[in-house]
N, C-alpha and C positions, 0 to 999 in steps of 0.2 A: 429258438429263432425269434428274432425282434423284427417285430411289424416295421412296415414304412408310415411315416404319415402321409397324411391323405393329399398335401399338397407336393411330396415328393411324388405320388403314384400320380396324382393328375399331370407334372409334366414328364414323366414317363411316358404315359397311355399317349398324349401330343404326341412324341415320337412312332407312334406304332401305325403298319398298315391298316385299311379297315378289315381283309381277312384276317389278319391277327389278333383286331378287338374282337371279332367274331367266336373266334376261337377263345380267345381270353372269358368272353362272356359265357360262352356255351361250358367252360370247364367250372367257372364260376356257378353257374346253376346245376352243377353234377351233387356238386359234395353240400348244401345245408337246403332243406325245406323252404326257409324263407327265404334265400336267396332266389329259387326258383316260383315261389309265389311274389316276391317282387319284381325280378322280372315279368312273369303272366301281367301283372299288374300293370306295368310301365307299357309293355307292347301290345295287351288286347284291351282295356278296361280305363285306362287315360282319358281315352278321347269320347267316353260316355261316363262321367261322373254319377248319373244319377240310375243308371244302370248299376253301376258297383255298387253304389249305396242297398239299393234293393239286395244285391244279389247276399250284401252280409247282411242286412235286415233278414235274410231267409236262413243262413247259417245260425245267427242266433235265438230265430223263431226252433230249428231242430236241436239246438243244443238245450232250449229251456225244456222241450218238450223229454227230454233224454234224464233230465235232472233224477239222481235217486230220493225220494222223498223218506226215506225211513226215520231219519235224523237229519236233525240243522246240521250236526256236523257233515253228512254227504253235502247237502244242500251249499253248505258254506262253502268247499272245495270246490263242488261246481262252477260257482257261481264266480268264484274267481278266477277259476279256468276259464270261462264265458268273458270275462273281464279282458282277462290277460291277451285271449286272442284278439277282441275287439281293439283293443287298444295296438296291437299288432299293423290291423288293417287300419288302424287312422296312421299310422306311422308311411305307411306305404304312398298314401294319397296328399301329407303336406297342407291338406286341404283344410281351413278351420272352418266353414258352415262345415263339410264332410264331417268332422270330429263332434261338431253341437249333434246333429241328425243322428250320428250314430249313439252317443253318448245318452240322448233322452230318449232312443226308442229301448234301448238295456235298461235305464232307468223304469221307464213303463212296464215292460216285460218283468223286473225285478218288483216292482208297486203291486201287479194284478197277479204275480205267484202265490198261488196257494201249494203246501199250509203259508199262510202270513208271514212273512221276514219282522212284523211288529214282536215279536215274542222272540225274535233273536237280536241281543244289541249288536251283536257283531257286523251282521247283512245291515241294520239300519245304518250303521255306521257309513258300512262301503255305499249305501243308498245316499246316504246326505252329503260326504265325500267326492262324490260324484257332480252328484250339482252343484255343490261350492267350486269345482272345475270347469263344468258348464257354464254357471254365473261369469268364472273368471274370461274365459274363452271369447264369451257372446260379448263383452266388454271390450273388446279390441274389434267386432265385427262395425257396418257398416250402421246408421244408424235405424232404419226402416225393419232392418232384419233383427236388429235388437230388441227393437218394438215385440216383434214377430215372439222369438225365443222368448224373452221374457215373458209372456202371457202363457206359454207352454213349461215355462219353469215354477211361476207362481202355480198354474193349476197342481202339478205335480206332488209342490212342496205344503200346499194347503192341505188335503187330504190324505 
């Protein structure tokens, strides 16, 4: 079966009653995970930004604390799993401070792990990686907040 594209299905949905987006919607969050965490997202967590931020600041406070430490190689798999979701919930929020916030406190989290990501090139990679996305990110923000970020990206990238 061949998808529709998204500006066919938008003036489809035009056509439709609001119980039947209802519906539409509610079967839409049956069948994938993130469909139903993007929803949660859109109808409880919207309208406090900085609640959501916290609330994955805390998901990735327990995912770091969860890391297998035996080997970089667990460590590395981790850490990208940690990655991969994070980057998840920036998709959700659209938001680019959301995405800097989120993106330097994994950075930090990834800096203060111990054993050391310095003795893996792999992790420092995804660490410097990371902030040259950051850098790029904070470049299109406003300019007072750049000020901001940037002094939170230099300290990062000094040390």
């Amino acid at each position: 079966m061949k998808s529709s594209t998204l500006k066919e299905i938008k003036t489809e949905l035009q056509h439709c009653s609001q119980s039947e987006l209802l519906e539409l919607c509610l079967r839409l969050g049956r069948f994938k995970k993130e469909n139903k965490e993007l929803l949660t997202y859109l109808l409880f967590e919207a309208n406090d930004e900085n609640g959501y931020i916290e609330s994955v600041k805390e998901y990735i406070d327990e995912q770091f604390e969860e890391v297998n430490t035996k080997s970089y190689y667990f460590i590395r798999k981790s850490v990208r799993k940690i990655l991969t979701n994070t980057k998840k919930f920036i998709r959700y929020s659209k938001n680019k401070e959301t995405e800097v916030e989120l993106l330097l406190y994994f950075c930090k989290k990834l800096k203060d792990f111990r054993p050391s990501i310095k003795r893996s090139v792999r992790l420092m990679n995804v660490y410097t990686r990371q902030l040259a996305m950051i850098e790029k990110t904070v470049s299109g923000l406003h300019e007072d907040l750049q000020y901001d970020y940037q002094l939170e990206i230099e300290r990062l990238g000094n040390s």
